[in-house]
C-alpha positions in Angstrom: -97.6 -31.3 -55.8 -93.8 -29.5 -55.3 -92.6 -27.9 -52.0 -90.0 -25.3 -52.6 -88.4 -24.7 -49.2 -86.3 -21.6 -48.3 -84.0 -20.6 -45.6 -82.3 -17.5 -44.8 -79.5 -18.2 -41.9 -78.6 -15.0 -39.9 -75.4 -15.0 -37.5 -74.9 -12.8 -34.3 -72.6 -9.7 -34.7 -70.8 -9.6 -31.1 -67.6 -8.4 -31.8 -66.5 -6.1 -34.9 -64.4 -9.0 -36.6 -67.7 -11.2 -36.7 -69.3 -9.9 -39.6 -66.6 -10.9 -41.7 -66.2 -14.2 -40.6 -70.1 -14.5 -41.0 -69.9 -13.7 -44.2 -66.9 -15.9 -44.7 -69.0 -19.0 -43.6 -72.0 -18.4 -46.0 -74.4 -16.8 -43.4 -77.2 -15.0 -45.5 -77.4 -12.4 -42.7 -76.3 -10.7 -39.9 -78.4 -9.7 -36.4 -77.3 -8.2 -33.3 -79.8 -9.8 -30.9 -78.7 -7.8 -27.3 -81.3 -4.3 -27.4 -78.5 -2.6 -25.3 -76.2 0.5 -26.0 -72.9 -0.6 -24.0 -72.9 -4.3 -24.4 -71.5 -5.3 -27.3 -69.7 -4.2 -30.8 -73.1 -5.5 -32.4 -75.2 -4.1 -30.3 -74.2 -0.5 -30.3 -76.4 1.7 -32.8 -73.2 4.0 -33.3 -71.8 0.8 -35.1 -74.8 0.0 -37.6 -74.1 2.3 -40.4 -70.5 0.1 -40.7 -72.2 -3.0 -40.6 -75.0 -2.4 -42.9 -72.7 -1.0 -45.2 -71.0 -4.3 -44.8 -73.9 -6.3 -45.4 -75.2 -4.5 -48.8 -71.7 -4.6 -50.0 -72.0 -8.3 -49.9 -75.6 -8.5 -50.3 -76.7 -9.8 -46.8 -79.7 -9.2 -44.8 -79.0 -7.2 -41.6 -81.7 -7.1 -38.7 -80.2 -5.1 -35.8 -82.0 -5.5 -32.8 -84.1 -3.4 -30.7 -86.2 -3.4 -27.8 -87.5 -1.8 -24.6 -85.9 -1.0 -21.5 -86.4 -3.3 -18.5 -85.5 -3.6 -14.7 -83.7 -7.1 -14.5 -82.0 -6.7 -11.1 -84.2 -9.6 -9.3 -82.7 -12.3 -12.0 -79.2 -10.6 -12.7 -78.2 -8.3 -10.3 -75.1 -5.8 -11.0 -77.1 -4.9 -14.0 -77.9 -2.3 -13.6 -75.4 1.2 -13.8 -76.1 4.8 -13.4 -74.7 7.0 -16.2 -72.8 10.3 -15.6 -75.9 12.6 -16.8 -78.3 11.2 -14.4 -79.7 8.7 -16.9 -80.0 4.9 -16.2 -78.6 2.6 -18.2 -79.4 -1.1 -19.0 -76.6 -3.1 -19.6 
């Protein structure tokens, strides 16, 4: 009996140059991990459409990530920062 084993490898997307050098290292794809608007390059949704583009130009996967809102003040505190319209933000 054969076993065929597959992998895809994905790399984090923190800053804007990473994608590139992702791509440059033979990553299969690209994720952003962090579910937060302000935290990083990768984690920005205004920034997706460059880096999917990106990724099907070159034929990698691209998973960016996204995820409900939380209240972690007790284990990080400073994390949290209200927003000019009255809105709270996660960061």
């Amino acid at each position: 009996m054969a076993f065929f084993l597959c992998t895809c490898i994905a790399g984090l997307a923190v800053e804007a140059k990473h994608p590139e050098q992702l791509y440059n290292s033979g990553f299969d794809g690209i994720y952003t991990y962090f579910a937060s608007n302000t935290f990083v390059y990768g984690s920005m949704p205004h920034n997706w459409h460059r880096i999917s583009k990106y990724c099907k130009s070159r034929e990698l996967l691209f998973s960016p990530s996204v995820g409900p809102g939380y209240i972690d003040t007790e284990v990080r505190p400073g994390s949290l920062v209200a927003s000019s319209h009255g809105r709270i933000i996660y960061i």
